[in-house]
N, C-alpha and C positions, 0 to 999 in steps of 0.2 A: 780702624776696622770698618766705619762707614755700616755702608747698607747689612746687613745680614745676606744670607747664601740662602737659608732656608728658615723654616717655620718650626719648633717644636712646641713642647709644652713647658717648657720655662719662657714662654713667651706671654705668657696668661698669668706671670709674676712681676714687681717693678724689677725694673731693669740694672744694674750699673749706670750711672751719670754722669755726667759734667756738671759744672756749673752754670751751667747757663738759665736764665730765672727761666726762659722757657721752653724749658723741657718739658715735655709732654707723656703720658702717660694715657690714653682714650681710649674709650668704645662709644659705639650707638649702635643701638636695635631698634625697630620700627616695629608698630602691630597696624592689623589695619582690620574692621569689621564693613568688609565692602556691602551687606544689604546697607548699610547705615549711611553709605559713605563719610566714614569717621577714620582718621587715620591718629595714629598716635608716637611719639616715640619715647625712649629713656637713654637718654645719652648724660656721660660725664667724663671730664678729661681731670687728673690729676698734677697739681705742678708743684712736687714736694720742694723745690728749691723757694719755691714765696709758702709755702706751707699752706696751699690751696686749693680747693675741689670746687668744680662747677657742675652743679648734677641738679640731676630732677627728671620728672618729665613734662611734656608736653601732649596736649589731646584737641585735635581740631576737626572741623566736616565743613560743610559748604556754607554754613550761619557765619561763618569767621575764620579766615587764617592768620592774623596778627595775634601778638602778643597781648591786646586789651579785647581783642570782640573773640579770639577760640573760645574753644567749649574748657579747655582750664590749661594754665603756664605755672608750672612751679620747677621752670629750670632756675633753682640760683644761683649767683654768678661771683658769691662772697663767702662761702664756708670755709671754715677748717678743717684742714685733714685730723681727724680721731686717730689718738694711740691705738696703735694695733694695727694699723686700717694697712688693706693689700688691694687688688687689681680688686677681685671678683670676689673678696670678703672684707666687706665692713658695714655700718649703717651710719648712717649721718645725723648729724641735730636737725634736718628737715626731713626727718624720716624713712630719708630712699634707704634701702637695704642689698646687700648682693651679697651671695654664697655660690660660691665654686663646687658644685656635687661630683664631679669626673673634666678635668682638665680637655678643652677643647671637643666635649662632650655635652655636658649638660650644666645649665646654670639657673638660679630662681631667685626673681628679683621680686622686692615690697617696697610698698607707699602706704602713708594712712596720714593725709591731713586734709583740712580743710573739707573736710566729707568724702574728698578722692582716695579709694581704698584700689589698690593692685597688686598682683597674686599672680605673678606669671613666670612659667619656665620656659626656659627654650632649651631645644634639643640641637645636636648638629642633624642635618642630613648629606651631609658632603664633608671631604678633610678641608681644611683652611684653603684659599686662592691667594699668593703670594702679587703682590702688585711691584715690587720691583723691576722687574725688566720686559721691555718688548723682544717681537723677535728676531732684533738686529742682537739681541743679550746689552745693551745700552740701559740705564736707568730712565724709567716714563718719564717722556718730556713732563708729564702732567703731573702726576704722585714726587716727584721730586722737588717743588716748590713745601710741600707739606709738611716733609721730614729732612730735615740739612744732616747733611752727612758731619760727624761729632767725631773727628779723631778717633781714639784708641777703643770708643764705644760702639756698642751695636745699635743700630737702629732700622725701625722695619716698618710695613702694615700690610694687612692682609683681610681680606673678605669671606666671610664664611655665609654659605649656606643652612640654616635650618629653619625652625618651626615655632611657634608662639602656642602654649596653652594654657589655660587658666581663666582669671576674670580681671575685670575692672569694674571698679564702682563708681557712676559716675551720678549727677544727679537726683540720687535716692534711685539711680536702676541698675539692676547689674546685668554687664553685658558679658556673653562667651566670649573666649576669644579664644580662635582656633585657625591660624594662618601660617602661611609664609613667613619666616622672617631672616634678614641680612643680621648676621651679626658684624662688624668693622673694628678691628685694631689696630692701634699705633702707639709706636716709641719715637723718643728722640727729640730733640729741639723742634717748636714750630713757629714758624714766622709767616707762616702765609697773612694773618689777620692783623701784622702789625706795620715791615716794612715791606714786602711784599705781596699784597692781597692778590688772591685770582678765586675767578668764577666759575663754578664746575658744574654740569649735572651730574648725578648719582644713581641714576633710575634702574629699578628693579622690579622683576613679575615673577611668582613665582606661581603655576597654573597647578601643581602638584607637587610632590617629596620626589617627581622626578622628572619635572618639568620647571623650566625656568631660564631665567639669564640674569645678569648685571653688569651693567658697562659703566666706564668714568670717560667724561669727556669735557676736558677746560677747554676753559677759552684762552687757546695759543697764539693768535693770529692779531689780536688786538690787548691794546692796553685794559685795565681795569676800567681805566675811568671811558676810553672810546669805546667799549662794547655796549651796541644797543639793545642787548638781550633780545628785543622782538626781532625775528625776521634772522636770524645768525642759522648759520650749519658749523657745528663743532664738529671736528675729528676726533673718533672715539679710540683713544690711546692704550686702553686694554680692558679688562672684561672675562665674565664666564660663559659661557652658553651650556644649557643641560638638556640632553635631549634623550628618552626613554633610558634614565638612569645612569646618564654616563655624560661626566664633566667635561667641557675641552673649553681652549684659551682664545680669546675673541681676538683676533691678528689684525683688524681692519674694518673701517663702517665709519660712517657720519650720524650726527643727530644735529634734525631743523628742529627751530622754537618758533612757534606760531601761535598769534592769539586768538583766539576763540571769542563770536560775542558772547 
């Protein structure tokens, strides 16, 4: 069956499988409180064949962006998947939580450890953006390293559009948070991080619920190991643009990396 055609709502369920240990099951959402400049995000991928969940989140600003100096890291990279446990409903032994309120509509995720307390929902403001094909209708040179096409099963990812509300606690403060936010799906075997790594950016702005873009753009053109990340212009291989309310398909564009002192 390979890639999927299109997106539904039994796509925000696991999937049918193969065998293969890595199959994947992921999201990630981003929050961002830009007076603060603090950015955060809650990402986890499922690999029911090793009987695995790597989740949590992540909370950084300009004091640190590693994993020992951010402002708090509680993605972990060793839990068990919990009896019961589905895409967008379960809760974890390190506390993350997700419930599905309307399928590709609304979701509201929880944290409460080590003093980091989060209370947030996201909304869509857009229908899902399919990343399967360019528009030659070809699979993305770039998204196709991510998810291997799996014989008789479907497999897919797609980007969505919406909104972050709610709080985080972080520090004994609690912040609003009221943004932008990407929500990202995927199914299917992945091996980009094992025998095939590549380097992508992912960058997104969203100026209003009807203003915005998001582009993917790998590095095509060079090996993993020869890319010097400084000083590169990637070819941006697909993408959304939103402009006064209305979605359309990014067909074409570069992005330079430049460092800043």
């Amino acid at each position: 069956m390979g890639w999927s055609d299109q997106i539904n709502t039994a796509d925000e369920y696991f999937h049918p499988r193969s065998s293969d240990p890595y199959w994947s099951e992921n999201t990630l959402l981003g929050f961002t409180v830009p007076e603060r400049n603090l950015c955060g995000f809650i990402y986890y991928y499922f690999r029911p064949n090793m009987n695995l969940v790597v989740a949590g989140p992540a909370i950084w600003d300009n004091s640190g962006e590693d994993v020992y100096n951010c402002r708090y890291y509680g993605w972990d990279q060793h839990l068990a998947i919990p009896d019961g446990a589905e895409m967008y409903d379960f809760t974890l032994s390190n506390s993350l939580s997700a419930r599905m309120v309307e399928p590709q509509q609304e979701y509201r995720f929880g944290y409460d450890r080590h003093g980091v307390k989060i209370d947030l929902t996201w909304k869509a403001t857009f229908e899902p953006h399919y990343m399967k094909l360019t528009t030659t209708g070809d699979e993305d040179p770039g998204i196709k390293n991510w998810v291997k096409k799996e014989g008789e099963f479907s497999v897919g990812h797609y980007e969505q559009a919406g909104r972050f509300t709610g709080t985080v606690e972080l520090d004994g403060e609690v912040l609003e948070i009221d943004c932008g936010a990407l929500r990202d799906r995927g199914w299917g075997p992945r091996h980009a991080d094992v025998s095939d790594p590549l380097r992508a950016g992912w960058p997104y702005c969203f100026a209003s619920p009807d203003s915005g873009w998001h582009l993917y753009d790998p590095q095509t053109q060079l090996s993993f190991d020869e890319d010097p990340i400084d000083g590169t212009t990637e070819t941006v291989t697909t993408g959304f643009y939103i402009r006064d309310g209305v979605k359309a398909q990014i067909v074409s564009g570069t992005r330079s990396a430049e460092r800043t002192p």
